[in-house]
C-alpha positions as CSV (number, residue, x, y, z in Angstrom):
1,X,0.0,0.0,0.0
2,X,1.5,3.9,-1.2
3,X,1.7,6.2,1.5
4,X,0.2,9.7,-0.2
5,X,2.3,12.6,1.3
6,X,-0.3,15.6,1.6
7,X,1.1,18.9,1.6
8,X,-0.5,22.3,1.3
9,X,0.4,24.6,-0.9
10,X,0.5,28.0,0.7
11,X,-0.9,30.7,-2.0
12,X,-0.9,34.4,-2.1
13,X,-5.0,33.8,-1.4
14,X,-4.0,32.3,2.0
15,X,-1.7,34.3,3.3
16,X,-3.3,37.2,2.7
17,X,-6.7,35.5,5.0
18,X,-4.6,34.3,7.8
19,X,-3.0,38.2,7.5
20,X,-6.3,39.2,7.7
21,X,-7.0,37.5,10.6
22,X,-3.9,38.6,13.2
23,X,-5.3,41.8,12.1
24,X,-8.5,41.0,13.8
25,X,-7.3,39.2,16.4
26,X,-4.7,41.4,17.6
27,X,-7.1,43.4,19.1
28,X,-8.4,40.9,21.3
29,X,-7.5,39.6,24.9
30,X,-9.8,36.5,25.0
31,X,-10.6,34.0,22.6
32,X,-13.2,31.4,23.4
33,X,-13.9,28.4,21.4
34,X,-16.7,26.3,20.6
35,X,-18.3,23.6,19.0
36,X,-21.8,24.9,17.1
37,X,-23.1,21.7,14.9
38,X,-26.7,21.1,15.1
39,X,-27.5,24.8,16.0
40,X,-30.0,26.9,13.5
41,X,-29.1,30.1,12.1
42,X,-31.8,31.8,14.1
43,X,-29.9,30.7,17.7
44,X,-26.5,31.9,16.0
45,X,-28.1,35.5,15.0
46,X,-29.3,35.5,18.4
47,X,-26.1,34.7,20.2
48,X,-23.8,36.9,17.8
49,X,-26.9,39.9,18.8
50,X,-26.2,39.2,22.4
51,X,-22.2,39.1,22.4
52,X,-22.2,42.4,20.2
53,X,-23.7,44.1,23.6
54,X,-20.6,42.8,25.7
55,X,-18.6,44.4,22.8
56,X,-17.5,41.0,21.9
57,X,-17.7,39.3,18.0
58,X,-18.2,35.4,17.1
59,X,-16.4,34.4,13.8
60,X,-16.3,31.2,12.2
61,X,-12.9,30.4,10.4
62,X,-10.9,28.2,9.2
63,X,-8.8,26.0,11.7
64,X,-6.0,25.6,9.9
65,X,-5.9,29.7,9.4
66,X,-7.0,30.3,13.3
67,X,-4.0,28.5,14.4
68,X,-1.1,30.0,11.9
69,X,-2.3,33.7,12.8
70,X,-2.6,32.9,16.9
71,X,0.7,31.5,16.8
72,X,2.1,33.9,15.1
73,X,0.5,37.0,17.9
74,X,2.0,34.1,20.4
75,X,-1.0,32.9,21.3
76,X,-0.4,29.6,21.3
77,X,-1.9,26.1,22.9
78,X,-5.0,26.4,21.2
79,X,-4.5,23.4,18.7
80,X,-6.8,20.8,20.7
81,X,-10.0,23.6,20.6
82,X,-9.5,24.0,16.9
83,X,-10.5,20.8,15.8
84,X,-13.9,20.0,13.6
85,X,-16.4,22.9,13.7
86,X,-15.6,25.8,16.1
87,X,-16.7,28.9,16.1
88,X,-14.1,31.5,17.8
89,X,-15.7,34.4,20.0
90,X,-13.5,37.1,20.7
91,X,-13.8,39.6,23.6
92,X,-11.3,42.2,24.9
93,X,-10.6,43.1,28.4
94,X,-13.4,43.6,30.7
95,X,-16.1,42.0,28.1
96,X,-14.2,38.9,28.6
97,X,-16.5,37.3,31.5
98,X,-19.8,38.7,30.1
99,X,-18.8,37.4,26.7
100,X,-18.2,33.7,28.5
101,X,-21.6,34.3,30.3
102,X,-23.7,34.8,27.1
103,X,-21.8,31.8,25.6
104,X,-22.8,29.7,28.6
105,X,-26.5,30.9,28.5
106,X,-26.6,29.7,24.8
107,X,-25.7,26.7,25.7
108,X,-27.7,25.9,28.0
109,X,-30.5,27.3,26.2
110,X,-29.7,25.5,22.9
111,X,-27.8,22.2,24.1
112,X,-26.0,22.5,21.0
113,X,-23.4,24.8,21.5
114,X,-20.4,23.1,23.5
115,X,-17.8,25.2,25.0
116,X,-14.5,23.4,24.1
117,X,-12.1,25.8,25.9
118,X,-10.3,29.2,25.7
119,X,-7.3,31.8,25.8
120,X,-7.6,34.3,28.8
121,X,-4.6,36.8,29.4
122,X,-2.1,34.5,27.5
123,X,-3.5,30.9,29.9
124,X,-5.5,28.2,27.7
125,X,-8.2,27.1,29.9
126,X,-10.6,24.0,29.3
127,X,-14.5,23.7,29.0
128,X,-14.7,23.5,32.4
129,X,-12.4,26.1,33.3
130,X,-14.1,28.5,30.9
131,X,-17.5,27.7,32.5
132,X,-15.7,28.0,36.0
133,X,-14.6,31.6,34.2
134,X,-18.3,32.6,33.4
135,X,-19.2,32.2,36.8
136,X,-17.3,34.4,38.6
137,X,-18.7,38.4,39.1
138,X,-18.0,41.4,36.7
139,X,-15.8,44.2,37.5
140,X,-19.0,45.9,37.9
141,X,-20.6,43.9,39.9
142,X,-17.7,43.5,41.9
143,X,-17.7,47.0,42.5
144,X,-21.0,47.3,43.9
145,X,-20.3,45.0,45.7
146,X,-16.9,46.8,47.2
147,X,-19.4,49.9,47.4
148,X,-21.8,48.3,49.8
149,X,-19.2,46.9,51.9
150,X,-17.5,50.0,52.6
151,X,-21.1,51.9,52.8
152,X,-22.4,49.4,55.3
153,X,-20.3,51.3,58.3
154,X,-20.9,54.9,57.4
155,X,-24.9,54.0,57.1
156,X,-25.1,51.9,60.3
157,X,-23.4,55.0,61.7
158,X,-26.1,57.9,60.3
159,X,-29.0,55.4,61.3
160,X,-27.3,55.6,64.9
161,X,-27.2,59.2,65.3
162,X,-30.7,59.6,63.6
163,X,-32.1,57.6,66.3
164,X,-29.8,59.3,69.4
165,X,-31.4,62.6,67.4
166,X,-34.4,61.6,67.7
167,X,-34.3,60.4,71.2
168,X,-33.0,63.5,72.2
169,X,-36.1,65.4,70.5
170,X,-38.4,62.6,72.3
171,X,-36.5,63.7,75.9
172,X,-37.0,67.4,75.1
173,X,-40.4,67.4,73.8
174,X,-41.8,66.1,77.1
């Protein structure tokens, strides 16, 4: 039995699309990758309509391109969550964990959608890991929450000198 040697030929028409992705990509922090077979193009539209409020973009390349330009930005690991069909959703910065949370809600609400991983601040995380990720609060939420905790004093304070104020007023009014 012949062994067939495959080799691809790398043409101007190529280069010039895996070019034209580190050109997208390079403006992204966080790349999340998942599987999408079996979902309609109505559940895409919708997910795509709710990532572009986190400021956040779902692209579907090819692998073989995907990996050439992230290895070239030296983003590299990703080669086990580009295999068969993955779409690619690509957040920056603090859209990174509401990007991961809209991803997660698809899924669940779809069951087709499977999260196979993703690139976070230069770490590869699995499925799991990138679920673990979508759970964990927003810089805005983790504000408020920052706010409340340094509120909670100065208000238990004002509600103790409202009432000594108003005892006061009670004592003198009688």
């Amino acid at each position: 039995m012949a062994v067939i040697d495959h080799k691809t030929r790398v043409t101007p028409e190529k280069e010039k699309a895996v070019d034209q992705l580190k050109n997208e990509f390079k403006d992204y922090t966080g790349f999340f990758f998942a599987e999408y077979r079996g979902m309609t193009v109505g559940e895409i539209t919708d997910l795509r309509r709710e990532l572009r409020k986190h400021d956040a973009v779902c692209r579907v390349v090819k692998n073989r391109f995907a990996k050439i330009a992230l290895n070239e930005l030296n983003h590299k690991g990703m080669d086990e969550c580009l295999k068969g069909p993955t779409a690619m959703v690509l957040a920056k910065g603090d859209n990174e964990g509401p990007a991961a949370k809209a991803m997660f809600a698809s899924a669940k609400a779809t069951s087709k959608l499977v999260v196979k991983g993703s690139y976070i601040d230069g770490k590869v995380y699995d499925g799991a890991q990138t679920e673990a990720f979508s759970k964990l609060p927003g810089k805005l939420e983790l504000i408020s929450i920052l706010m409340g905790t340094m509120n909670a004093p100065v208000q238990k304070l004002a509600a103790t000198l409202l009432a000594y104020s108003e005892k006061l007023e009670a004592k003198t009014e009688n």
